[in-house]
Biopython code that builds the backbone (N, CA, C, O; Angstrom):
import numpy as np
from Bio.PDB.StructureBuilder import StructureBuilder

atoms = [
    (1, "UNK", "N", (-16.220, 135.043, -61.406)),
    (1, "UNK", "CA", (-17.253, 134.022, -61.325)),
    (1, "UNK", "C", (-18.182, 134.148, -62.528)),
    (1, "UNK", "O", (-18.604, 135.286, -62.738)),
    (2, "UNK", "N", (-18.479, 133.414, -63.155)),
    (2, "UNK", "CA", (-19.072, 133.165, -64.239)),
    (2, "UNK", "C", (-20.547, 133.588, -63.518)),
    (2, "UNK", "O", (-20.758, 133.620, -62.305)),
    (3, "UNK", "N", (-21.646, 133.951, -64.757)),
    (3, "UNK", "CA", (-22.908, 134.144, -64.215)),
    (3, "UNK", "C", (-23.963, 132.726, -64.836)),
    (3, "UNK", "O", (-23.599, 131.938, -65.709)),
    (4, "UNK", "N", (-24.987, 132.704, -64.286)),
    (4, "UNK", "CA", (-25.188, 131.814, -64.107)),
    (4, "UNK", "C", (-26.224, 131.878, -66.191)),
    (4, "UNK", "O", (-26.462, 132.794, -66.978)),
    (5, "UNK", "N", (-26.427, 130.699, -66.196)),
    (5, "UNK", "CA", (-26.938, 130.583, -67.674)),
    (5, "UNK", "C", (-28.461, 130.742, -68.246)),
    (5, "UNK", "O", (-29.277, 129.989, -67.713)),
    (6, "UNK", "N", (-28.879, 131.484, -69.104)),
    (6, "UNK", "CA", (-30.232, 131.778, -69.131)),
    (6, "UNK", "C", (-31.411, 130.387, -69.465)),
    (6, "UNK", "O", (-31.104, 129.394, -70.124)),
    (7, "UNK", "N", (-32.206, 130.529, -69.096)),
    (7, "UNK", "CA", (-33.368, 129.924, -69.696)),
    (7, "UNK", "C", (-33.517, 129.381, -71.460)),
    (7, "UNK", "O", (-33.673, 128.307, -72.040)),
    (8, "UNK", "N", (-33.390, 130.588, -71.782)),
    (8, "UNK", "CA", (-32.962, 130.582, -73.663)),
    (8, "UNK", "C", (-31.813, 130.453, -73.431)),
    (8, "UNK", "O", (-31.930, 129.227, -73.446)),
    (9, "UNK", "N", (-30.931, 130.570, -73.254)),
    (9, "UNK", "CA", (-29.349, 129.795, -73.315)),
    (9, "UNK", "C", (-29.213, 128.247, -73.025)),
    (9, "UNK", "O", (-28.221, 127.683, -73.486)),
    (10, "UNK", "N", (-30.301, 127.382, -72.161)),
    (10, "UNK", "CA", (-29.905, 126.191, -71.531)),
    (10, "UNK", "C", (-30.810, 125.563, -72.527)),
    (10, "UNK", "O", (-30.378, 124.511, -72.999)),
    (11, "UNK", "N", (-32.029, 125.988, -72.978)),
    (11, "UNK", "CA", (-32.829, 125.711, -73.986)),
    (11, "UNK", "C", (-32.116, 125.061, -75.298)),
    (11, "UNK", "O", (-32.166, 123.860, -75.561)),
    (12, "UNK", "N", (-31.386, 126.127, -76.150)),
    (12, "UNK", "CA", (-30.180, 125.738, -76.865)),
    (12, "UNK", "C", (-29.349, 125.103, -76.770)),
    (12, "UNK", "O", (-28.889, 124.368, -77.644)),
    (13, "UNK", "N", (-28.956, 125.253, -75.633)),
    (13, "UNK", "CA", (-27.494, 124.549, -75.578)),
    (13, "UNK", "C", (-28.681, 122.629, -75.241)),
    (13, "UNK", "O", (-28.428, 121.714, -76.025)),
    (14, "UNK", "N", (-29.077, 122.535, -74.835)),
    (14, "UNK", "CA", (-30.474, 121.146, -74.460)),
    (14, "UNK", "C", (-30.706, 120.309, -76.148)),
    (14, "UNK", "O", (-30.750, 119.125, -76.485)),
    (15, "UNK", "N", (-30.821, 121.689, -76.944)),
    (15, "UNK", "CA", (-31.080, 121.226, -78.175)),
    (15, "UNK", "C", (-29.999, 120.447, -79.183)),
    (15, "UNK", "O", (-30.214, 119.330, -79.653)),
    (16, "UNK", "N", (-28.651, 121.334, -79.460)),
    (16, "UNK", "CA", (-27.836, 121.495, -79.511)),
    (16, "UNK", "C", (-27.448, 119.806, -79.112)),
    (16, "UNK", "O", (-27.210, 118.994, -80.006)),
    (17, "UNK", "N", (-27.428, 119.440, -77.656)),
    (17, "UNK", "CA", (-27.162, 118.672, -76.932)),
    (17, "UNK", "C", (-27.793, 116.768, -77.567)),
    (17, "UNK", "O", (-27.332, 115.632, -77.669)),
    (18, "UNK", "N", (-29.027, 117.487, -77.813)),
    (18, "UNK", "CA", (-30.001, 116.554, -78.232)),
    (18, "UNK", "C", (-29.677, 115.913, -79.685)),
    (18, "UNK", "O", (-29.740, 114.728, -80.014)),
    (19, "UNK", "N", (-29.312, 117.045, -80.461)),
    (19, "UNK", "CA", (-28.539, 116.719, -82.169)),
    (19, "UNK", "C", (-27.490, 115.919, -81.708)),
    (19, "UNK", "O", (-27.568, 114.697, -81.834)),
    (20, "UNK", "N", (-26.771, 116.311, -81.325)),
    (20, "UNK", "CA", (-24.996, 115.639, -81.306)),
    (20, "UNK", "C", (-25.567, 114.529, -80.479)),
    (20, "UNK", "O", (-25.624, 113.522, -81.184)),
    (21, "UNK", "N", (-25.906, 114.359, -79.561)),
    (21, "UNK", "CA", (-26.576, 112.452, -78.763)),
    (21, "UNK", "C", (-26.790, 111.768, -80.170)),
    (21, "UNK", "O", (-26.152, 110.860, -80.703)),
    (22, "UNK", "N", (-28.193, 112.685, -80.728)),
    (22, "UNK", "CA", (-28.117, 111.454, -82.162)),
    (22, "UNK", "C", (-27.502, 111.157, -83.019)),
    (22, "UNK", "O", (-27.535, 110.042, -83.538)),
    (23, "UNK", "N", (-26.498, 112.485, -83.512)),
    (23, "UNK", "CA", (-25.314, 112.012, -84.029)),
    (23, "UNK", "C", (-24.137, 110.577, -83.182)),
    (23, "UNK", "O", (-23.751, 109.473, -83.566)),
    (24, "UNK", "N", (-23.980, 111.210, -82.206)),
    (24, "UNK", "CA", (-23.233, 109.777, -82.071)),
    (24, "UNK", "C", (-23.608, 108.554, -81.810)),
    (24, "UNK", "O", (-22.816, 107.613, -81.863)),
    (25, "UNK", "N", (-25.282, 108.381, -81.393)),
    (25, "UNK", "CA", (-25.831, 106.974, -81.627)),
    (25, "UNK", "C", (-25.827, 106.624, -82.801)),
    (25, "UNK", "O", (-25.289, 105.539, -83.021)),
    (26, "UNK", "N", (-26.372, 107.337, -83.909)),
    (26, "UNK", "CA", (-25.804, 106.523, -85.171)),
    (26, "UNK", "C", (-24.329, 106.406, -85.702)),
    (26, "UNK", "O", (-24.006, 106.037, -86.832)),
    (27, "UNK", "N", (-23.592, 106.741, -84.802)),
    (27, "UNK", "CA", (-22.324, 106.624, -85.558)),
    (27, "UNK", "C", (-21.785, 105.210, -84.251)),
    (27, "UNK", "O", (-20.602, 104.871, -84.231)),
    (28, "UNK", "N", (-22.534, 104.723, -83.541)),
    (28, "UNK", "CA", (-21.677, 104.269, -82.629)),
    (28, "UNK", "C", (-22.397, 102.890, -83.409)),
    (28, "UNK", "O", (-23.093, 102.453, -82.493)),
    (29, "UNK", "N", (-22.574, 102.136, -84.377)),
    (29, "UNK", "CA", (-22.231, 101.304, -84.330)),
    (29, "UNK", "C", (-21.044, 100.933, -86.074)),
    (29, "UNK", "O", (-21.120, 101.530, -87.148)),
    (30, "UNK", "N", (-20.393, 100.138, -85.809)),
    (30, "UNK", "CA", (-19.766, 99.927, -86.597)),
    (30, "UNK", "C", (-19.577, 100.092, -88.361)),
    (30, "UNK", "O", (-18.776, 100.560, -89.169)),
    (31, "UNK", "N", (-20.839, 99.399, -88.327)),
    (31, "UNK", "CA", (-21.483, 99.398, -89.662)),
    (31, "UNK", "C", (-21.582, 100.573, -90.322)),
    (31, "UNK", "O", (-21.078, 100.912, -91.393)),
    (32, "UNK", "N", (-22.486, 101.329, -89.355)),
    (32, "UNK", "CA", (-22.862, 102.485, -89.773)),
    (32, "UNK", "C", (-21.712, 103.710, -90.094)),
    (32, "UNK", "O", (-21.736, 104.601, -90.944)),
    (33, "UNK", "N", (-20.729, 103.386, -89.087)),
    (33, "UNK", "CA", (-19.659, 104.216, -89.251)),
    (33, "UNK", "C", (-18.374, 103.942, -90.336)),
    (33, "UNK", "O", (-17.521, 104.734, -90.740)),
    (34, "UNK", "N", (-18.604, 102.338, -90.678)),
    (34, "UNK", "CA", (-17.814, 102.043, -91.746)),
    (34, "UNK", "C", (-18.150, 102.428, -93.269)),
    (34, "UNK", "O", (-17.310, 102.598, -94.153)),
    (35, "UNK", "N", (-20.276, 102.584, -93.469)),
    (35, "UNK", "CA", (-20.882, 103.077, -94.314)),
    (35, "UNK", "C", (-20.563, 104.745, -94.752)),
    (35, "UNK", "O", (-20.516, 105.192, -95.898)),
    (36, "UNK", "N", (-20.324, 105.644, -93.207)),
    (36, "UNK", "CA", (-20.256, 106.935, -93.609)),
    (36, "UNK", "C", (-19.048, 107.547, -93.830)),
    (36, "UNK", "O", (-18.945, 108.699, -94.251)),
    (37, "UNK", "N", (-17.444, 106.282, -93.363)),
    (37, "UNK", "CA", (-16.127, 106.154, -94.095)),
    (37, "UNK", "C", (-16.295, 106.635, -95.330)),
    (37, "UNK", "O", (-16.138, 107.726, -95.878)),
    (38, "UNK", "N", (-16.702, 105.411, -95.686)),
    (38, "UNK", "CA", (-16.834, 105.384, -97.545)),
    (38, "UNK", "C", (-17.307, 106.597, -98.022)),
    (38, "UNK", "O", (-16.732, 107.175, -98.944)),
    (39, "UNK", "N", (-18.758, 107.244, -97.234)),
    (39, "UNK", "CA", (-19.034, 108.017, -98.089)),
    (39, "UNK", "C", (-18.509, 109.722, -97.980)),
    (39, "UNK", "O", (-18.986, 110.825, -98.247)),
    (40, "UNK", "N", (-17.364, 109.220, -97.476)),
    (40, "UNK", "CA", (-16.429, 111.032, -97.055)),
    (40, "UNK", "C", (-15.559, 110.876, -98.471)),
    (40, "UNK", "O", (-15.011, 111.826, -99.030)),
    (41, "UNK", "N", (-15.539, 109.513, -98.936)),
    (41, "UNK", "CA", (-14.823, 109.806, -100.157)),
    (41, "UNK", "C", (-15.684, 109.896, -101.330)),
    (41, "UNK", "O", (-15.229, 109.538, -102.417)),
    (42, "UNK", "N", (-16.851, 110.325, -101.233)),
    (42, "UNK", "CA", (-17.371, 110.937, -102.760)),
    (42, "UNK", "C", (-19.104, 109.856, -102.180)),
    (42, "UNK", "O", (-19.295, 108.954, -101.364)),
    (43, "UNK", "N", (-19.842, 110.490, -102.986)),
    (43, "UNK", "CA", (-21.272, 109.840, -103.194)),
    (43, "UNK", "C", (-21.381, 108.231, -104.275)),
    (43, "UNK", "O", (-20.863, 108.192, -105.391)),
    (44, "UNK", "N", (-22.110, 107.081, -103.684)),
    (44, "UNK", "CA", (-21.978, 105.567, -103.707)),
    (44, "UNK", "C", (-23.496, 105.169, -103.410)),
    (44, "UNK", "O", (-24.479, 105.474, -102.735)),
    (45, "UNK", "N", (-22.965, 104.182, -104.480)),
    (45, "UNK", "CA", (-24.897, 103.714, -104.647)),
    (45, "UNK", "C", (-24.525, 102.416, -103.698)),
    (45, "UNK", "O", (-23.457, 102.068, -103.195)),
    (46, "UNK", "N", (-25.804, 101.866, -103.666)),
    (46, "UNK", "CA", (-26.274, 100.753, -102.112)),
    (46, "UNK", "C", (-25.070, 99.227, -103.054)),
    (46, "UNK", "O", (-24.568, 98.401, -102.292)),
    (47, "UNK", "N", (-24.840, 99.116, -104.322)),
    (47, "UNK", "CA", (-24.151, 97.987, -104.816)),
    (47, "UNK", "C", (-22.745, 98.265, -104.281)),
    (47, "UNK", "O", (-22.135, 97.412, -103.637)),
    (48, "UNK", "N", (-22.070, 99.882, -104.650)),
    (48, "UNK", "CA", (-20.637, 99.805, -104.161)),
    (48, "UNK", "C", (-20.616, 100.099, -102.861)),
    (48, "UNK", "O", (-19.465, 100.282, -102.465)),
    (49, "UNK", "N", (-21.725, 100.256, -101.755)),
    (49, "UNK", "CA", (-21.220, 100.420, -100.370)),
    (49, "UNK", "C", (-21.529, 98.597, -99.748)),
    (49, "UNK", "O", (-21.124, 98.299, -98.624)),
    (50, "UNK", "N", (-22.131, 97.728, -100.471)),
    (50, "UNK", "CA", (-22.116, 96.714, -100.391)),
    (50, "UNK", "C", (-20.943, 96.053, -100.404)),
    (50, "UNK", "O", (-20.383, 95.416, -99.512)),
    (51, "UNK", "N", (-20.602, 96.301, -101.637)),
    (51, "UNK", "CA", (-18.997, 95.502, -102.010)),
    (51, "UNK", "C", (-17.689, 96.488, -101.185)),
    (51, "UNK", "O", (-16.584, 96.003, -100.943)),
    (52, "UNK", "N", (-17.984, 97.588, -100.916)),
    (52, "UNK", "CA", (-16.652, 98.050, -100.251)),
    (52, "UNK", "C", (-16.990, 97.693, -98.493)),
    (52, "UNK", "O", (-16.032, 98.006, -97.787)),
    (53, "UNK", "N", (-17.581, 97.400, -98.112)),
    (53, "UNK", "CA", (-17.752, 97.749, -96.928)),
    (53, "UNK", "C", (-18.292, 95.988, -95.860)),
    (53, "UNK", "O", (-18.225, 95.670, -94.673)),
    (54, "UNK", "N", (-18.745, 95.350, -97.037)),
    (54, "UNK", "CA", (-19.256, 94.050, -96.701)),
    (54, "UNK", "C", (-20.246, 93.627, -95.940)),
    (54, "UNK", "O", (-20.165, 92.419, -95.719)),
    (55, "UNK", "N", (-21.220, 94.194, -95.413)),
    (55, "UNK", "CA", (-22.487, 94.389, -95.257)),
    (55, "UNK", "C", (-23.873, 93.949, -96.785)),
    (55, "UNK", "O", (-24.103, 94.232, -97.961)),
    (56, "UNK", "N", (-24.378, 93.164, -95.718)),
    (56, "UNK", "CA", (-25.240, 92.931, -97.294)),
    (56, "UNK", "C", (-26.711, 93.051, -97.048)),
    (56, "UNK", "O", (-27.082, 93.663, -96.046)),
    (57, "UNK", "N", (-27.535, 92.553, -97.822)),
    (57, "UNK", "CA", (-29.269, 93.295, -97.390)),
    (57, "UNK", "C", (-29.460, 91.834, -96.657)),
    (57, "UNK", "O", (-28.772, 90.831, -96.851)),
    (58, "UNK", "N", (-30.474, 91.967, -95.846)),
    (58, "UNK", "CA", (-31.249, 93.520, -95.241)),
    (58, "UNK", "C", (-30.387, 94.327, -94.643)),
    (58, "UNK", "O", (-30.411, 95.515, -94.967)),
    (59, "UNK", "N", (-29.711, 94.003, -93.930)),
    (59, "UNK", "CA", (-28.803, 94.851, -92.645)),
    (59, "UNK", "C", (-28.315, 96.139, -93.993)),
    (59, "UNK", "O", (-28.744, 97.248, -93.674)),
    (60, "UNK", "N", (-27.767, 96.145, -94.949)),
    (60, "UNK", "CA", (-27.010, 97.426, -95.176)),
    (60, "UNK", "C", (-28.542, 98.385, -95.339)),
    (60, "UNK", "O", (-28.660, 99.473, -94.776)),
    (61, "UNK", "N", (-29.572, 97.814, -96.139)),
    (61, "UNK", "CA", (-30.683, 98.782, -96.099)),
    (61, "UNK", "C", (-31.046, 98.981, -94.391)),
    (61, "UNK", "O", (-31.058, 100.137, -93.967)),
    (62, "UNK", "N", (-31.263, 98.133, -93.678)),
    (62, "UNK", "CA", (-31.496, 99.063, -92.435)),
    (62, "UNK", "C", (-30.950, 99.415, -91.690)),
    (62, "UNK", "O", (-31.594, 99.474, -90.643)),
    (63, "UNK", "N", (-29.677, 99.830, -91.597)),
    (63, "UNK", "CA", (-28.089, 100.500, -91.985)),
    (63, "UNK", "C", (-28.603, 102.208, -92.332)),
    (63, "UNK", "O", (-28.826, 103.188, -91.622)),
    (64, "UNK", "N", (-28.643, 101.904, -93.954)),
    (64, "UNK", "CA", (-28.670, 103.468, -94.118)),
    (64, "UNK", "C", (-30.364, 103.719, -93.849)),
    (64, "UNK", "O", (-30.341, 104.948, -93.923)),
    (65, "UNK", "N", (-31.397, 103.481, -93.662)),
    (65, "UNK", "CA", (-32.312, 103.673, -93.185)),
    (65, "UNK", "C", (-32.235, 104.442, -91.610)),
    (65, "UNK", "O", (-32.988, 105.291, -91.132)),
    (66, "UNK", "N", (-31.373, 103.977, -91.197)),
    (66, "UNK", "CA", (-31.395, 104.439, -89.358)),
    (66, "UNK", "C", (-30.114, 106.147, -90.250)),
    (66, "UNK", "O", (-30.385, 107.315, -89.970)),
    (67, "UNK", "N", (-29.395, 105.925, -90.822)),
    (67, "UNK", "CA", (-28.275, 107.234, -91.545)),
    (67, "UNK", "C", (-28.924, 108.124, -91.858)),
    (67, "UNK", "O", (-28.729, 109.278, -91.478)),
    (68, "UNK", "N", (-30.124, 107.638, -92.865)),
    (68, "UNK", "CA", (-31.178, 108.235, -93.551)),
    (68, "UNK", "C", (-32.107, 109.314, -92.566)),
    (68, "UNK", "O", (-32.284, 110.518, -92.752)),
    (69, "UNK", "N", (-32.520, 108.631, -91.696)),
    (69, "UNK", "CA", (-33.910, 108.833, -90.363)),
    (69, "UNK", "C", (-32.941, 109.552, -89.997)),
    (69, "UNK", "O", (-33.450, 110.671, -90.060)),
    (70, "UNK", "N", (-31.517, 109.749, -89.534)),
    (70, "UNK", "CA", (-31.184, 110.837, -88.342)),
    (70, "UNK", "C", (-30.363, 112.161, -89.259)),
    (70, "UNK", "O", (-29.995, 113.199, -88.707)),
    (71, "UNK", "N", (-30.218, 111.938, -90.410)),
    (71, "UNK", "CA", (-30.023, 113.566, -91.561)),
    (71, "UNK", "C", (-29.073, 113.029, -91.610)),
    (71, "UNK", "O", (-28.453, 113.801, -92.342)),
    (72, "UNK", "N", (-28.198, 112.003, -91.324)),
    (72, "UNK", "CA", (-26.671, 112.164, -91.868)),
    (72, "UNK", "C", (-26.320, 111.585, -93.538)),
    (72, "UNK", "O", (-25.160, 111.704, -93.932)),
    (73, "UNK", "N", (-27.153, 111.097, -94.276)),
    (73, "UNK", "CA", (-27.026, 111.073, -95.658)),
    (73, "UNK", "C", (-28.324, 111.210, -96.335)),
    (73, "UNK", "O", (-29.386, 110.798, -95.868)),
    (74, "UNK", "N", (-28.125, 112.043, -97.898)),
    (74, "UNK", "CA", (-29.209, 111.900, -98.582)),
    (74, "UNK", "C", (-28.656, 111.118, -99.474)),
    (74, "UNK", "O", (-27.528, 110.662, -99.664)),
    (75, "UNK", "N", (-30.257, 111.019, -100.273)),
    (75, "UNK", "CA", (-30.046, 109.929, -101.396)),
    (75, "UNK", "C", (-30.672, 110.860, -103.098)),
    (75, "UNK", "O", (-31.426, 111.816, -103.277)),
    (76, "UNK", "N", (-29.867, 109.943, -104.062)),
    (76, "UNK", "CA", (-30.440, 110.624, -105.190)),
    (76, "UNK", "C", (-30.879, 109.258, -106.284)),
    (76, "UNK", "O", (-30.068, 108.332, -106.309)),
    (77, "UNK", "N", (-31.758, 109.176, -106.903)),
    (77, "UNK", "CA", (-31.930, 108.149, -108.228)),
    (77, "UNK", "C", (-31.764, 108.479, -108.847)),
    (77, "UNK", "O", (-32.151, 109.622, -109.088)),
    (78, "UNK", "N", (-30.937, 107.676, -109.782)),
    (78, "UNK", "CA", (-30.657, 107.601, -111.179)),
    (78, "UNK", "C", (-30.718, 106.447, -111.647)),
    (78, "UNK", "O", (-29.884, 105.661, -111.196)),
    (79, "UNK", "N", (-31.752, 105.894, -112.754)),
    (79, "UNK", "CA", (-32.107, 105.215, -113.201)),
    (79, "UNK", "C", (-32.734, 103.788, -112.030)),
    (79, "UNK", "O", (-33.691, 103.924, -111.267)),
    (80, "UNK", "N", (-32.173, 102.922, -112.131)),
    (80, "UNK", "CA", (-32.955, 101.712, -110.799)),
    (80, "UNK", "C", (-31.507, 102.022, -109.712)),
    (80, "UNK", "O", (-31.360, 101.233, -108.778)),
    (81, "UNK", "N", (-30.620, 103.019, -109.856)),
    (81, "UNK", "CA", (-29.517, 102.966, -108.851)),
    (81, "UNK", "C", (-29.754, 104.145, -107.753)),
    (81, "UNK", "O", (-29.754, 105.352, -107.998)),
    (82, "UNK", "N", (-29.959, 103.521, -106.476)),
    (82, "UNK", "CA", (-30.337, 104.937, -105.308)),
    (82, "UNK", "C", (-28.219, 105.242, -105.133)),
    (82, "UNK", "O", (-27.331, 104.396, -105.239)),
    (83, "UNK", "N", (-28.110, 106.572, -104.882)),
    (83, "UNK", "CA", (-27.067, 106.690, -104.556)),
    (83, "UNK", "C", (-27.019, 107.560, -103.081)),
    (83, "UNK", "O", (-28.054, 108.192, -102.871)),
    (84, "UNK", "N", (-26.008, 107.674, -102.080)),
    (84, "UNK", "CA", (-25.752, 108.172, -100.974)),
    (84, "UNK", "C", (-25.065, 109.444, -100.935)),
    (84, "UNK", "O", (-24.852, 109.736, -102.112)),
    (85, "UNK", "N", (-24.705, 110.160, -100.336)),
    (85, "UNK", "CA", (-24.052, 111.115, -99.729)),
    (85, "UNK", "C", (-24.048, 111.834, -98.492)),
    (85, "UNK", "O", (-25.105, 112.426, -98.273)),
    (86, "UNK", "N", (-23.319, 111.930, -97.781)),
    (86, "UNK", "CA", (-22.932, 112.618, -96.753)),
    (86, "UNK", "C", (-24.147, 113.975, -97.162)),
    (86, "UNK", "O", (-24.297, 114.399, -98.308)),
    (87, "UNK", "N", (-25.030, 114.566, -95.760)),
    (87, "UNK", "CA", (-25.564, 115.339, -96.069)),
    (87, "UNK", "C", (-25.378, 116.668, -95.316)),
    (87, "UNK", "O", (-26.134, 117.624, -95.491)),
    (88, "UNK", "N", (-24.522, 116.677, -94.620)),
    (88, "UNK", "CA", (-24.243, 117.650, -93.978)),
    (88, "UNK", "C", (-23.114, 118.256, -93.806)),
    (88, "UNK", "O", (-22.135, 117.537, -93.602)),
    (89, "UNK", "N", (-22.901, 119.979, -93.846)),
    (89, "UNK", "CA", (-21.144, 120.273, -93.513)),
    (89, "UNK", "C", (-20.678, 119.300, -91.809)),
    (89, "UNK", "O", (-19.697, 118.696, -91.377)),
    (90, "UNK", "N", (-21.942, 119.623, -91.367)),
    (90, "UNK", "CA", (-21.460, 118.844, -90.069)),
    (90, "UNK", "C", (-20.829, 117.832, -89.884)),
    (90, "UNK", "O", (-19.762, 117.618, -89.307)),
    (91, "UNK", "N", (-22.112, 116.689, -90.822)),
    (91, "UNK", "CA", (-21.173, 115.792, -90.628)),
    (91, "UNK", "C", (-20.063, 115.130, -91.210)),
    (91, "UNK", "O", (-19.467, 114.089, -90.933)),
    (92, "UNK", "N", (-19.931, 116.033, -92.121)),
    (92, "UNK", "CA", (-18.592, 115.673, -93.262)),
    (92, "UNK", "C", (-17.519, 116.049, -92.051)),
    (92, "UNK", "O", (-16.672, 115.227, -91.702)),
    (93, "UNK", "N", (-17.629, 117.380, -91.430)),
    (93, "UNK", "CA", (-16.617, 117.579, -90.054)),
    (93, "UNK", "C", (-16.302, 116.128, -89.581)),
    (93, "UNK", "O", (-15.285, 115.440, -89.488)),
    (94, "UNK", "N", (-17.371, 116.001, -89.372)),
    (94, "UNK", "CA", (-17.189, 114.786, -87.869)),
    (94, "UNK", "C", (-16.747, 113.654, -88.331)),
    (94, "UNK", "O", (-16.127, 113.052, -87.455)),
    (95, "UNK", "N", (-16.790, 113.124, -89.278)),
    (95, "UNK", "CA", (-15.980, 112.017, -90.407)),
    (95, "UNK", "C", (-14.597, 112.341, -90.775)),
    (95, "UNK", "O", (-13.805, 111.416, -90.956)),
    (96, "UNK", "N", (-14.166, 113.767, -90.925)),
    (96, "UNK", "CA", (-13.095, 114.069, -91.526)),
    (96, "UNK", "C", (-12.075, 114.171, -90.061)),
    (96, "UNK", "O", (-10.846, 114.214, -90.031)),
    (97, "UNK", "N", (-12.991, 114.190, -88.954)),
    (97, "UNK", "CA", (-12.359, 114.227, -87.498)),
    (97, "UNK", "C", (-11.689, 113.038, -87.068)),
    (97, "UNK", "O", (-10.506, 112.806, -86.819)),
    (98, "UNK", "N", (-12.766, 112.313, -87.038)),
    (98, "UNK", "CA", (-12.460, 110.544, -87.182)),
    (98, "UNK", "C", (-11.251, 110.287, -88.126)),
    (98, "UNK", "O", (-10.074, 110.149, -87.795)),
    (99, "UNK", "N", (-11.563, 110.268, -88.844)),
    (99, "UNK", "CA", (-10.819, 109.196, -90.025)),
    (99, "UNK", "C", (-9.124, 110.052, -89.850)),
    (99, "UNK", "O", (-8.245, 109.329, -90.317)),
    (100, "UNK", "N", (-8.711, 111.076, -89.418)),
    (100, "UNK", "CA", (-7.550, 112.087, -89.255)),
    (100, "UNK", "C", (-6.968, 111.332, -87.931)),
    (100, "UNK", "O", (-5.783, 111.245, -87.609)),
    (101, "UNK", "N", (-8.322, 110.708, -87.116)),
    (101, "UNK", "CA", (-7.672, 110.317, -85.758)),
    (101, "UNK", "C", (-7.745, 108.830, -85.817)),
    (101, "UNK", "O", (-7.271, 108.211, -84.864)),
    (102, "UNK", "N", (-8.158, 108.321, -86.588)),
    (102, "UNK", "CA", (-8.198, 106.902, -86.535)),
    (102, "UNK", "C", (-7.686, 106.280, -87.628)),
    (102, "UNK", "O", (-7.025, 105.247, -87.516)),
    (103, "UNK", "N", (-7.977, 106.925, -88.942)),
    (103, "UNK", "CA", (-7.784, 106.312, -90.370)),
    (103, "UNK", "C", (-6.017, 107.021, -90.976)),
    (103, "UNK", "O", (-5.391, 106.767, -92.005)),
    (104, "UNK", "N", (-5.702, 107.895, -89.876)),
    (104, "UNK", "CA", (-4.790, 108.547, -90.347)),
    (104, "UNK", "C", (-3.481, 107.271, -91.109)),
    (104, "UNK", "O", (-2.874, 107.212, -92.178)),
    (105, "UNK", "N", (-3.538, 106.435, -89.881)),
    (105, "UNK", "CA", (-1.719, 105.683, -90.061)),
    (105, "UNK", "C", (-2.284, 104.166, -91.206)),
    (105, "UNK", "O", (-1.602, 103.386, -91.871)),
    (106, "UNK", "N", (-3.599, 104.255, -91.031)),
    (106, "UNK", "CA", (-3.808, 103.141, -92.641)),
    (106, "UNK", "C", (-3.625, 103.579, -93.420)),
    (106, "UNK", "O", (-2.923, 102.882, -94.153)),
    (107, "UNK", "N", (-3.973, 104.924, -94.001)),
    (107, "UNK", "CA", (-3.736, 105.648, -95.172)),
    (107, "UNK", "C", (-2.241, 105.695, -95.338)),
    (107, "UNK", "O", (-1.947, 105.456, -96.510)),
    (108, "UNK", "N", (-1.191, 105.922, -94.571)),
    (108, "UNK", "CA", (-0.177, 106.504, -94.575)),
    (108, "UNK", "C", (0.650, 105.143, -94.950)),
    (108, "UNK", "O", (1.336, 105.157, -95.971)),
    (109, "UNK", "N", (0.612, 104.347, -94.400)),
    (109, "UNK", "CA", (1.326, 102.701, -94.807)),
    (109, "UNK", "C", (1.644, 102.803, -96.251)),
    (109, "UNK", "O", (1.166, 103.273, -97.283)),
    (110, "UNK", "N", (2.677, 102.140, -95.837)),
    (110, "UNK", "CA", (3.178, 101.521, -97.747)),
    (110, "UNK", "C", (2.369, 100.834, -98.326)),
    (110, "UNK", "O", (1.560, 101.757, -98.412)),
    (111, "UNK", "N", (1.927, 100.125, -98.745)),
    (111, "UNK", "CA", (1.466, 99.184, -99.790)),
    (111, "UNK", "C", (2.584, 98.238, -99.754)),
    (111, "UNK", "O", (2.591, 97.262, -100.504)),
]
sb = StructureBuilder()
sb.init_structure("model")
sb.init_model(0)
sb.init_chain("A")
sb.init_seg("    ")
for serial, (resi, resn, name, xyz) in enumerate(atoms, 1):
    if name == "N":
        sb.init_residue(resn, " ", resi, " ")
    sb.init_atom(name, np.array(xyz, "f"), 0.0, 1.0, " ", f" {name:<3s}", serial, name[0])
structure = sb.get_structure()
C-alpha cells in the first residue's frame, strides 16, 4: 500500500500541476499551436510567422502576446525586426512530442 502523500509533496506536485494547465491552455488553440510548429524549426520574426502560418495582425500579435505572457517564447530585436523562439527545454519537448505524433506522416509523404 502506498503511503499517503506529504503536504510539501502535494504542494509541488499542485504547482507542477498549475505550469502544465497553462501550458496546455496556450497550446489548445490552433493558432497558437500552429505559431509554436514553426518555431521548433529554428527562431522567426512576426513577417515569416505571418506568411508561413497565415494569421495576420492583430490576431498573430495577440497570438504571441498570450505565447509571450505564459514563457513559451522569447523574443530578440534586430534592427525594426522582433524575432521569436521557443523558450524553453520544456517546451521544445512538448512540440517535438506533438509534431512526432501528429506531424510525423506529413513530413514523411512524397512530394
Amino acid at each position: 500500500m502506498n503511503s499517503p502523500i506529504t503536504p510539501e509533496a502535494l504542494g509541488a506536485l499542485r504547482e507542477s500541476a498549475e505550469k502544465c494547465c497553462a501550458l496546455l491552455k496556450a497550446l489548445a488553440h490552433e493558432d497558437r499551436l500552429l505559431l509554436l510548429c514553426q518555431l521548433t524549426e529554428g527562431e522567426r520574426n512576426v513577417g515569416e510567422l505571418e506568411a508561413l502560418v497565415g494569421v495576420h495582425q492583430p490576431s498573430l500579435s495577440q497570438h504571441l502576446g498570450v505565447l509571450r505572457e505564459e514563457g513559451l517564447v522569447e523574443t530578440r530585436r534586430e534592427g525594426k525586426y522582433i524575432y521569436y523562439r521557443l523558450a524553453s527545454h520544456e517546451v521544445i519537448q512538448v512540440m517535438q512530442t506533438l509534431s512526432s505524433l501528429y506531424c510525423g506522416r506529413l513530413k514523411a509523404r512524397p512530394a
